[in-house]
C-alpha positions in Angstrom: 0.0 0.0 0.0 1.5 3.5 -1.3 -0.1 6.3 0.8 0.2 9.6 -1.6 -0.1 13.0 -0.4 -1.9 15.7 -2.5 -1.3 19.1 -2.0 -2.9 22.7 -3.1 -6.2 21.6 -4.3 -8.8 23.8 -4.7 -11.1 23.7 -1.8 -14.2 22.4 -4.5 -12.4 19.4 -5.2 -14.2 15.9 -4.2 -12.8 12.7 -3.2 -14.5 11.5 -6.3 -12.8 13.4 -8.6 -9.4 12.6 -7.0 -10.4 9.2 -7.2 -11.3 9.3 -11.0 -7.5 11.1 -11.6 -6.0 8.5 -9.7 -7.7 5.1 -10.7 -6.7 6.0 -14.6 -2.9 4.8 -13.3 -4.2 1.9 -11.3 -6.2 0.6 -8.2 -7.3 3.4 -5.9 -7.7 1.7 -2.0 -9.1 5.3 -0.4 -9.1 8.8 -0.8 -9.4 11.3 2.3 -9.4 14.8 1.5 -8.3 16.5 4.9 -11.4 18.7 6.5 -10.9 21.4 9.3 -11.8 19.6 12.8 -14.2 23.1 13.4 -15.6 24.0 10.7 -15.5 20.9 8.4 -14.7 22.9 5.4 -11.4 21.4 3.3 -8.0 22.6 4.2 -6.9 22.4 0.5 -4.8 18.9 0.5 -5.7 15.1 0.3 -4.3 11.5 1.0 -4.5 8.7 -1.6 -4.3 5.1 -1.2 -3.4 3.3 -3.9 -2.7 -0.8 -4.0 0.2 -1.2 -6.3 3.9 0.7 -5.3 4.7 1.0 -9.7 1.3 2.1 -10.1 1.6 5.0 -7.7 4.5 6.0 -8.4 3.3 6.4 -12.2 0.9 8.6 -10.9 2.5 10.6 -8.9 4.7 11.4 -11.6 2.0 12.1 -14.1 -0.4 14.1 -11.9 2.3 16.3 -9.7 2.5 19.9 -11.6 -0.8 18.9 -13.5 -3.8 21.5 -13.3 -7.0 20.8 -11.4 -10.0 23.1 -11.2 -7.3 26.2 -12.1 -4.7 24.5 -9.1 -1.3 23.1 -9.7 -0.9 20.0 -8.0 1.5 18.9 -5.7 1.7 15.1 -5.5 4.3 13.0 -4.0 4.7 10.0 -1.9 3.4 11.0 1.6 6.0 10.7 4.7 4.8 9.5 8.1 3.5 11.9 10.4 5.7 13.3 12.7 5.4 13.1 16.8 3.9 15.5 18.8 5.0 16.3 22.0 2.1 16.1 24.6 -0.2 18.7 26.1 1.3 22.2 25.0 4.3 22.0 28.0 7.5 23.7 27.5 6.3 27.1 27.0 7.4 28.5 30.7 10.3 30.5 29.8 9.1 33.1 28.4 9.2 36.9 29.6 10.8 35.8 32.9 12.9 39.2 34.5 10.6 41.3 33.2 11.1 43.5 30.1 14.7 44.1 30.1 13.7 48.1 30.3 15.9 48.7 33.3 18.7 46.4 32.2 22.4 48.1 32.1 24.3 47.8 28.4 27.6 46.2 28.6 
């Protein structure tokens, strides 16, 4: 399983459509464009599954740089997500001693 990333769409597109470019370079497993948690509108990029490694990579190479609803596209192979350090810590040091107003210049 090749998991493609697709990047600058036009907030119209539709999984369908994405699924219709795809499928004409081979066997499209899912396609998830990404939506904003809030407002469930689309945040402009998608995620493609796609069955066969040769047949992904044959469309990744046709479709990247190819217009779509007035957008170029950026398609390549997507990298896994990176960690995320937990609960927003690490912020404390910040503004500590004040504003520095009152601070003698060496």
């Amino acid at each position: 399983m090749t998991n493609i990333f697709v990047g600058n769409l036009s907030y119209q597109t539709t999984e369908s459509e994405l699924e219709a470019a795809f499928s004409a370079y081979g066997a499209v497993e899912r396609v998830s464009v990404v939506r904003d948690r809030e407002t469930g509108q689309p945040r402009g990029f998608a995620f493609v599954e796609m069955t066969n490694a040769n047949e992904a990579e044959a469309a990744i190479n046709a479709l990247n740089g190819r217009e779509m609803k007035g957008r170029s596209l950026n398609v390549n192979q997507a990298r896994p997500r990176e960690e995320r350090g937990g609960g927003g810590g690490g912020r404390g040091g910040f503004n500590r001693g004040g504003g520095g107003r009152d601070r003698q210049r060496w």
